[in-house]
C-alpha positions as CSV (number, residue, x, y, z in Angstrom):
1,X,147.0,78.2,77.6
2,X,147.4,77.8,81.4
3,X,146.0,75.3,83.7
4,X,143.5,78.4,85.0
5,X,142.0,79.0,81.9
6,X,141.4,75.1,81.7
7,X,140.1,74.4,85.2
8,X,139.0,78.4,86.7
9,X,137.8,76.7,89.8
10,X,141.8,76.3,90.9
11,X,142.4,79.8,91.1
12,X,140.8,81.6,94.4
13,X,143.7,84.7,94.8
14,X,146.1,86.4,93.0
15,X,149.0,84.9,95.2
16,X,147.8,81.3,94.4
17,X,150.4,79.3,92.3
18,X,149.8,76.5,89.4
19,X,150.3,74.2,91.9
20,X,148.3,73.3,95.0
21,X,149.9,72.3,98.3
22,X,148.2,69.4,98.5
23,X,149.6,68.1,94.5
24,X,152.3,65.3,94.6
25,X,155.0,67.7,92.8
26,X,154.5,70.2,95.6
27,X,154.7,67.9,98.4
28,X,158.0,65.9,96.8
29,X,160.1,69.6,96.0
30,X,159.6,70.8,99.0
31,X,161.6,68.2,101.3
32,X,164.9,69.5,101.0
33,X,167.3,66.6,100.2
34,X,164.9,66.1,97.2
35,X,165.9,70.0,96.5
36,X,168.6,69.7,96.8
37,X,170.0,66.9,94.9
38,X,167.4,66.2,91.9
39,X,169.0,68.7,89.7
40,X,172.4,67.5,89.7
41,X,171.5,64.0,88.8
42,X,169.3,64.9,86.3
43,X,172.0,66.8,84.3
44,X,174.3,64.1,84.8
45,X,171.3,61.7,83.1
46,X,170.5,64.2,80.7
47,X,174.0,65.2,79.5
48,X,173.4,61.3,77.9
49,X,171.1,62.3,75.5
50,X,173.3,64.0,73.2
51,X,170.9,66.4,71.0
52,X,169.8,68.1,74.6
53,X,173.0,68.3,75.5
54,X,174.8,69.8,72.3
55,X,172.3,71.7,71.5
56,X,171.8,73.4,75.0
57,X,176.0,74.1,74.9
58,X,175.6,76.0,71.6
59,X,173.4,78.2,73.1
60,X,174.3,78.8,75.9
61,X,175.4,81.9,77.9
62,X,177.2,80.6,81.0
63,X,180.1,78.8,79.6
64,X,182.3,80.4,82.1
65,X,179.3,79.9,84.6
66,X,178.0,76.8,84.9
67,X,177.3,76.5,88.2
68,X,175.3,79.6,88.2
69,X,172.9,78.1,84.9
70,X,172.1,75.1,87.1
71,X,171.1,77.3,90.1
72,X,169.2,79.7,87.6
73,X,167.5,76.0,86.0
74,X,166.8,75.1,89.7
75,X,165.4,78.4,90.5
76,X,163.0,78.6,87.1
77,X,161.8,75.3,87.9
78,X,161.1,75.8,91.8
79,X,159.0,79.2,90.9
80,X,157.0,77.3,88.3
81,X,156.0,74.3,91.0
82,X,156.2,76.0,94.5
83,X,155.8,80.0,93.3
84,X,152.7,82.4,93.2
85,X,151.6,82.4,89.7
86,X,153.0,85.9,89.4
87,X,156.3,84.7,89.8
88,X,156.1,81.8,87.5
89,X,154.5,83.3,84.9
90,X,157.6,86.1,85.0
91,X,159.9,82.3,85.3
92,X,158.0,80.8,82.4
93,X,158.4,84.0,80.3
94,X,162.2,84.4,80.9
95,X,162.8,80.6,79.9
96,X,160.5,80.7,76.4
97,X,162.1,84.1,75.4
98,X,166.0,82.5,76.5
99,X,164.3,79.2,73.8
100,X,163.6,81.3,71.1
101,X,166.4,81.1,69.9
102,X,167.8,77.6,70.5
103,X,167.2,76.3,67.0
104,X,169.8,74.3,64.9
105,X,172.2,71.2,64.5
106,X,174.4,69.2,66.2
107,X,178.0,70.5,65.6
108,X,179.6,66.9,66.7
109,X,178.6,63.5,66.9
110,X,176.3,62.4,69.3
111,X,176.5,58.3,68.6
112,X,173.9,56.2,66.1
113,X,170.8,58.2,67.0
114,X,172.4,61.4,66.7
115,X,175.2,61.8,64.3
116,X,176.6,66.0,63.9
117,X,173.8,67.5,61.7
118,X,171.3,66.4,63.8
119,X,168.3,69.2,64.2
120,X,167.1,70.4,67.3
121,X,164.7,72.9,68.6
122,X,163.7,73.8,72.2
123,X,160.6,74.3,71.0
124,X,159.8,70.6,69.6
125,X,157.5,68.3,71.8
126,X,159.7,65.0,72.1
127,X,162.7,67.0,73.6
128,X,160.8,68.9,75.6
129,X,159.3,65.8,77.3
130,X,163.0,64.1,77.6
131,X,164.2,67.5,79.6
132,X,160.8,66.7,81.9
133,X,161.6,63.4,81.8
134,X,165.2,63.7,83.5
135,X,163.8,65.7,85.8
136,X,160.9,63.6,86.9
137,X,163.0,60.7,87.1
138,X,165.2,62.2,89.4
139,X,163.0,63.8,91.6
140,X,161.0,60.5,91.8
141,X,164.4,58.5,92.6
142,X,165.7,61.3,95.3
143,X,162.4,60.6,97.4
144,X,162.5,57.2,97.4
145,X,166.2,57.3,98.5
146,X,166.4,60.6,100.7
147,X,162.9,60.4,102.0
148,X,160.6,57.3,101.7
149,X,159.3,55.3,98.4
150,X,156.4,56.6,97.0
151,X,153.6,54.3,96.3
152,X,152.0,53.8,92.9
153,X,149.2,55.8,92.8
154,X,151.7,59.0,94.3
155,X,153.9,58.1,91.0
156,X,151.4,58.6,88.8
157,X,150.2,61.9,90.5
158,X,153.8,63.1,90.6
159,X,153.8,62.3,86.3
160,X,150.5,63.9,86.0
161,X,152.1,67.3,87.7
162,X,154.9,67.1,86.0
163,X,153.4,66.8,82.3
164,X,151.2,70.0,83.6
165,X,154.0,71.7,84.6
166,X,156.3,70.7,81.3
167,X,152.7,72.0,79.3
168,X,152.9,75.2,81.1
169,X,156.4,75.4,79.5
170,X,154.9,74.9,76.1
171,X,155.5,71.6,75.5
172,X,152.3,70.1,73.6
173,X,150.6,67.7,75.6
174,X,150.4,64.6,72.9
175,X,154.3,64.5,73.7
176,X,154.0,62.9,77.0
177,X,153.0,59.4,78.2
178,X,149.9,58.0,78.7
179,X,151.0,56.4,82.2
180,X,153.2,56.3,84.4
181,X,154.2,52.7,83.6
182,X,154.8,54.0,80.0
183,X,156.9,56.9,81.4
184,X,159.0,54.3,83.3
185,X,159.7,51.8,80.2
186,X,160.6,54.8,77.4
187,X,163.5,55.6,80.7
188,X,164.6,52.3,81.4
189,X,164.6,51.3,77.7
190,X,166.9,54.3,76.0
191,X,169.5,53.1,78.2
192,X,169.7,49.8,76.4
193,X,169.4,50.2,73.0
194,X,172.1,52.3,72.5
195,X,170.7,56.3,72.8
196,X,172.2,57.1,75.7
197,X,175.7,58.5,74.3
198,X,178.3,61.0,76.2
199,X,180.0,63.3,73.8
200,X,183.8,64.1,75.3
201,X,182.5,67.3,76.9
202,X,179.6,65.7,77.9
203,X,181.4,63.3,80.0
204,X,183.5,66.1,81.5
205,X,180.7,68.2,82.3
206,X,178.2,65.0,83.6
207,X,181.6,64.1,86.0
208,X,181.8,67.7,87.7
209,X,177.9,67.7,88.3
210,X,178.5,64.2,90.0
211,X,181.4,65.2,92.0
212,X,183.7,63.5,90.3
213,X,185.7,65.9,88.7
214,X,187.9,66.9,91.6
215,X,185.9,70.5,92.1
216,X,183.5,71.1,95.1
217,X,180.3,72.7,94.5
218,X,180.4,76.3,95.5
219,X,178.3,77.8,98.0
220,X,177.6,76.2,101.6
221,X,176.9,72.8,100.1
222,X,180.7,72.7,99.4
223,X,180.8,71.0,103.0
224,X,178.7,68.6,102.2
225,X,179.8,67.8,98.6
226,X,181.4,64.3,99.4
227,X,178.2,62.9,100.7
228,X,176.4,64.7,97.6
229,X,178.6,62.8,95.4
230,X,177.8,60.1,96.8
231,X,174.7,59.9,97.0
232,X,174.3,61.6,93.4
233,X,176.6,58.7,91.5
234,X,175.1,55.9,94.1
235,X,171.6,56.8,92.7
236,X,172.5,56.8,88.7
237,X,171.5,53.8,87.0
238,X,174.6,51.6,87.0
239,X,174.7,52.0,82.8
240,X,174.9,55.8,82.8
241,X,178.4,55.1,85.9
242,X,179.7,52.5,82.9
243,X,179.0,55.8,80.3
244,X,180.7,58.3,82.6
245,X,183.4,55.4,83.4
246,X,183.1,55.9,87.2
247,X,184.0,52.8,89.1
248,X,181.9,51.8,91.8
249,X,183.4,49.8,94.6
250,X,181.6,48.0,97.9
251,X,183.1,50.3,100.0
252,X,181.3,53.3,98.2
253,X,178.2,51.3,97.8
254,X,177.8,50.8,101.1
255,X,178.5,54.7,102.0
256,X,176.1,55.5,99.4
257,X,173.0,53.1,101.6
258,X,174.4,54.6,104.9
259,X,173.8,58.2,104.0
260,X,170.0,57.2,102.2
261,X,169.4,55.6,105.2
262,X,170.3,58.2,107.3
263,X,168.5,60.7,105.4
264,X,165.1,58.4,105.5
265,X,165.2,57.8,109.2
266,X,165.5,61.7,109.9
267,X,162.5,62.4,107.7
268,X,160.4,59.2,109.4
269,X,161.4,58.8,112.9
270,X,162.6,62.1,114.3
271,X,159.6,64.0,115.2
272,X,160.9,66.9,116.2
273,X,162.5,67.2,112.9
274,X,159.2,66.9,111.3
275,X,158.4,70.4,109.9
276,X,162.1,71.5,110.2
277,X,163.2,74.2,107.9
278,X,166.3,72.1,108.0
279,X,164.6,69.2,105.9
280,X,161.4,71.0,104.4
281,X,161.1,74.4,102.6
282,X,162.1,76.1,99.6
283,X,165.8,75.8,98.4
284,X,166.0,78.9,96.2
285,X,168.0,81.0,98.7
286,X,170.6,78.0,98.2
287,X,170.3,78.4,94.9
288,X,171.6,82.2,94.8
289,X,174.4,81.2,97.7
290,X,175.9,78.5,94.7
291,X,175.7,81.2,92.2
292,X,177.1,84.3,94.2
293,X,179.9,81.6,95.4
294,X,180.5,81.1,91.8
295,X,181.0,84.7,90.7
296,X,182.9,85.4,93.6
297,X,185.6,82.9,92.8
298,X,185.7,83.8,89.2
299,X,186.7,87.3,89.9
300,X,189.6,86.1,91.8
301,X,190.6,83.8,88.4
302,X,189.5,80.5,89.3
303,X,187.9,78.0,86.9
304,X,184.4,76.5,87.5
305,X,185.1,73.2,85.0
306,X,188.7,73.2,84.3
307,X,188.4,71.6,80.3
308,X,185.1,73.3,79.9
309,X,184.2,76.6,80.8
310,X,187.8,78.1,79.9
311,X,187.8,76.5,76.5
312,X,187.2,79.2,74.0
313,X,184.2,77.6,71.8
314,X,182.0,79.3,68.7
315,X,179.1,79.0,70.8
316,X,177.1,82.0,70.6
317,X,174.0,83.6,72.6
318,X,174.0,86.2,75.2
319,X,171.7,86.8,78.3
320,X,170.6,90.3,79.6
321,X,171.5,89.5,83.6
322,X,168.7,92.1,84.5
323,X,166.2,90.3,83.2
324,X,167.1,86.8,85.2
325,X,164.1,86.1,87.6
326,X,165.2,87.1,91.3
């Protein structure tokens, strides 16, 4: 069921998307250093909840690629918010027929709460909340770093799009929380009571997202990836750097504030920067530059994740390319 069939009065033409420009979600994914940074962070969070992760690496079909599945991730979930409805109906289709088939159990052990032989299944409510949930979380932390804290009453707009848009997805509504205050304490508290967990490859993986891994993001952002780091492992939770076993020193703390600060005063106080294509706007084009870069540097024998992507694994799915959403 889609939002249009719930509340008609939203839709008023056929390029209209599920999203207004005047909703919170729309309003936070379009300034750019939110773009552009969310999606790393929230892999790196999410690779600690070890039934999403494992069960996402047995299915999927960029092991040799995995830059190109987090542009593709980026892309699906930038149509579904900031697209025409056309286009994120074709996004929402391509992602529940690529689920289908991601149904089984943990291969390896994932800690106390998940032990190998743990069931999973795209399709079930909780997990689809939790992959939300990572992303909400780091949208919500990006603004308030890169851009300006958002008050109360915009937090709990910005969860009320984002359990629409993870409904829209499939994910039955009963699986989200009832406010954002209750949103904020099922976060904070998984990181204490022992359910975050990194699997080996999970902590190999979650430490190239963050930069750490000694390989630059490909694409143009290359340039820029020591200040991404940065600001990426400055903004996780200081539990999930202790998981990942990243050390954190003053000197990196206080590079971390600089570029956030930075970023805020150029979003505030520079008015000619205002409406800037270089701050605001859609990062989808960045998206395809990250993946192209990717493919490029594959066919001349390079490895995306030394230790992970040229590990031959039993890992089965595949993906026909013509269908991806361009």
């Amino acid at each position: 069921m889609s939002i249009y069939s719930l509340y008609p009065g939203l839709m008023t033409t056929a390029e209209d998307g599920y999203f207004s420009d005047r909703s919170m979600a729309v309003r936070v994914l379009r300034q750019r250093a939110v773009g552009l940074t969310y999606g790393q962070r929230a892999l790196v969070i999410g690779a600690t909840h070890p039934v999403l992760f494992v069960g996402t690496a047995q299915h999927t079909s960029h092991r040799e690629s995995p830059w190109t599945r987090l542009a593709l991730t980026a892309r699906l979930f930038e149509t579904v918010f900031l697209g025409t409805r056309a286009e994120a109906d074709k996004a929402l289709a391509f992602t529940a027929h690529r689920h289908a088939s991601v149904v089984g159990v943990t291969t390896v052990d994932g800690g106390p709460h998940a032990p190998a032989g743990t069931p999973y299944d795209a399709a079930r409510g909780d997990l689809m909340w939790m992959t939300a949930a990572f992303t909400l979380d780091s949208v919500e932390v990006m603004h308030d770093l890169m851009v300006r804290r958002l008050s109360q009453g915009e937090r709990e707009a910005l969860l009320s799009d984002f359990i629409e848009w993870a409904c829209l997805f499939g994910m039955p509504r009963s699986a989200a929380p009832g406010s954002y205050d209750a949103f904020r304490a099922r976060m904070d508290e998984r990181l204490v009571t022992g359910e975050a967990f990194l699997t080996d490859e999970a902590r190999l993986v979650g430490g190239y997202l963050a930069g750490t891994g000694g390989y630059p993001l490909p694409g143009p952002a290359a340039l820029g990836s020591p200040a991404l780091a940065t600001v990426v492992v400055g903004s996780l939770p200081t539990p999930v750097r202790d998981l990942y076993r990243i050390s954190w020193s003053p000197a990196r703390e206080g590079a971390f504030h600089a570029i956030a600060l930075a970023s805020r005063v150029a979003h505030q106080r520079v008015p000619l920067l205002d409406r800037s294509p270089l701050l605001r706007g859609v990062s989808k084009d960045l998206y395809r530059s990250v993946a192209a870069t990717e493919r490029r540097n594959l066919r001349r024998g390079q490895v995306s994740m030394p230790g992970v992507s040229d590990v031959a694994t039993p890992y089965l799915s595949t993906v026909d390319q013509r269908s991806v959403p361009r």
